[in-house]
C-alpha positions as CSV (number, residue, x, y, z in Angstrom):
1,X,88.9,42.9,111.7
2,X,85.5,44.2,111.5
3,X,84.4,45.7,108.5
4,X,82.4,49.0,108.1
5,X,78.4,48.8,108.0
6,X,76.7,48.3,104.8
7,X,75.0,51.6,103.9
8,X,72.0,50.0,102.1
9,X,70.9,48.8,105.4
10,X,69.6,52.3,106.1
11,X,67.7,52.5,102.8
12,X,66.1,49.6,104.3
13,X,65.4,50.9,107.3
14,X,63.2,53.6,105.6
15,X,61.5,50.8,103.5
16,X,61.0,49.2,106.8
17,X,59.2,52.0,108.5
18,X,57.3,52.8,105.6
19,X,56.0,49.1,104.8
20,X,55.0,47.6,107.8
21,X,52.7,50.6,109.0
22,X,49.0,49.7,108.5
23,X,47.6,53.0,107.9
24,X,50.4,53.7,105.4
25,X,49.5,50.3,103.4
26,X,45.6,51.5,103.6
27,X,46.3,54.8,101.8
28,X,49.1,53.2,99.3
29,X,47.6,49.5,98.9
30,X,50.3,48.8,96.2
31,X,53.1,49.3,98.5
32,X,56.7,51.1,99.1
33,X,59.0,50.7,96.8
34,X,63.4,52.0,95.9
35,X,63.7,53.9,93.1
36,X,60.7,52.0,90.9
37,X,57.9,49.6,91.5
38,X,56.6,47.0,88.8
39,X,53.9,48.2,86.0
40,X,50.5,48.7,86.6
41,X,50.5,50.1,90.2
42,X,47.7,53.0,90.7
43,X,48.6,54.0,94.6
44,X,52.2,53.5,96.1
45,X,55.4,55.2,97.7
46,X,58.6,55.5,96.1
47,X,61.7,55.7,98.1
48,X,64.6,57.2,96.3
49,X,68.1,58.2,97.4
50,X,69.2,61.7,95.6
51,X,72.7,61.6,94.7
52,X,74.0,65.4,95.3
53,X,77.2,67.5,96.4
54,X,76.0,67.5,99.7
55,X,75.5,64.0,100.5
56,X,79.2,63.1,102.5
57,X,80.4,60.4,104.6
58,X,82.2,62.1,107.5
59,X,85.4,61.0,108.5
60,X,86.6,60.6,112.6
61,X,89.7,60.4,113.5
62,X,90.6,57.1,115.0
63,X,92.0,56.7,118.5
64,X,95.3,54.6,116.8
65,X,95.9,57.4,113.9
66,X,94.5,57.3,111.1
67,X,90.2,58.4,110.1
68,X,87.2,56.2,109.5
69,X,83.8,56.9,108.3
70,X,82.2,58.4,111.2
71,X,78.8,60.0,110.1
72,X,77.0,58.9,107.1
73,X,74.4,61.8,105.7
74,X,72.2,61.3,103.1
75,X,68.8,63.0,101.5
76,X,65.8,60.7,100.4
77,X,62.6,61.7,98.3
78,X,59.5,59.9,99.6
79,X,57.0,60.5,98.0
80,X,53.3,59.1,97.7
81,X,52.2,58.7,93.7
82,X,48.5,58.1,93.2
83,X,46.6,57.7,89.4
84,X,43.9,60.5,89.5
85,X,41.8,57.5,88.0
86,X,41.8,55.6,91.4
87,X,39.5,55.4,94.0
88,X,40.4,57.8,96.8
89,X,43.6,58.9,95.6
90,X,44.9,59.5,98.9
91,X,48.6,60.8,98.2
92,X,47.9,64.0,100.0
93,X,47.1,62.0,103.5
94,X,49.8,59.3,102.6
95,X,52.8,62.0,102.2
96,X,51.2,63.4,106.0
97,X,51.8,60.0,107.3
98,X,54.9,59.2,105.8
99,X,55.9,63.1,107.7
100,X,54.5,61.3,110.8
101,X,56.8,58.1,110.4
102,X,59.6,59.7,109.2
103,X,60.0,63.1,111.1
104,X,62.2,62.8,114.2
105,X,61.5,59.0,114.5
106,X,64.8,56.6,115.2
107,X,65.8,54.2,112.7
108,X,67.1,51.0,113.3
109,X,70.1,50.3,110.9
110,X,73.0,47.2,111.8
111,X,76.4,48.7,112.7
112,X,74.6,52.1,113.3
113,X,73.3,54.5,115.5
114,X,70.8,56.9,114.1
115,X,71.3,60.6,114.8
116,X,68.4,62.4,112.8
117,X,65.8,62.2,110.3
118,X,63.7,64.9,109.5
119,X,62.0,66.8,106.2
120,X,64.3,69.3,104.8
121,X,61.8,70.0,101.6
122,X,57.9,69.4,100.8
123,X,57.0,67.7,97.2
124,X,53.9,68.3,95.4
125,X,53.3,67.7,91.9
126,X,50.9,66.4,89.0
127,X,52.9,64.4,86.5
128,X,50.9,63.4,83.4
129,X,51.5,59.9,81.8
130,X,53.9,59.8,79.1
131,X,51.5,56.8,77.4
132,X,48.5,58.2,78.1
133,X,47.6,61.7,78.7
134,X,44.4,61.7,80.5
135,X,46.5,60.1,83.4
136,X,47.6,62.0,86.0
137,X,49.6,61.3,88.9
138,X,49.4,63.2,92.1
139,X,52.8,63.2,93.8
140,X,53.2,64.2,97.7
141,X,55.8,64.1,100.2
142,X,59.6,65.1,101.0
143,X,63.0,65.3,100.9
144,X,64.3,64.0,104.1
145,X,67.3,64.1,105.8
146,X,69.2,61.0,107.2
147,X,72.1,60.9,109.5
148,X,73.4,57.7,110.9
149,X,76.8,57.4,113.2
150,X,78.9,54.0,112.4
151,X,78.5,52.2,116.2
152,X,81.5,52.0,118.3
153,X,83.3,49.3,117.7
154,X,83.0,49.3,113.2
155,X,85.8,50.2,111.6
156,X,87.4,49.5,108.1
């Protein structure tokens, strides 16, 4: 029996894109990160996976009877976080590369077959440090869109 796909493999597909692209890593020298990255980092991307009512795995129907997970559709929030304090603060060009690597691009996910990615949503915000108040972050990027099909062949 094969067993379905493990859906973190798409999270790390994102990761993936994100991390291994040169000009990316330029912009954000302290990398990409899910959910949160270790203290003291001044210019990086967080990758998060929003939990909301819209967010379904699709069922098929199965040619012996019975459904499977079919479609698996999920939002993300990448978003580029600078300190205002660092040199270059380049969130704003980071969040239009991220768009660049993310927007209509395949991803490659085991025991799937990607079916879109795109930006559903722009992000842009100042946050100001909770321990220190002359630091400010400057936040840019998305909410983006993620459908992968289970390949033929993966079922429960």
């Amino acid at each position: 029996m094969v067993s379905v796909p493990d859906s973190s493999t798409i999270d790390g597909a994102i990761i993936a894109v994100l991390s291994n692209d040169a000009t990316l890593k330029a912009l954000m020298p302290d990398g990409v990160w899910f959910d949160e990255g270790p203290a003291n980092l001044t210019a990086f991307v967080l990758v998060s996976l929003i939990a909301e009512v819209t967010i379904a795995d699709i069922g098929v129907f199965r040619a012996g009877g019975g459904t499977r997970r079919g479609i698996e559709d999920y939002y993300y929030d990448v978003i580029a976080k600078a300190r205002t304090t660092s040199a270059g603060n380049n969130a704003k060009a980071a969040a239009y590369r991220i768009d660049q690597l993310l927007e209509d691009q395949a991803l490659t996910a085991t025991g799937y077959t990607w079916m879109t990615t795109h930006r559903v949503e722009r992000i842009r915000a100042v946050e100001v440090d909770d321990l220190n108040t002359s630091i400010h972050w400057q936040q840019r990027g998305g909410r983006y869109r993620v459908q992968m099909a289970v390949a033929e062949g993966v079922s429960p």
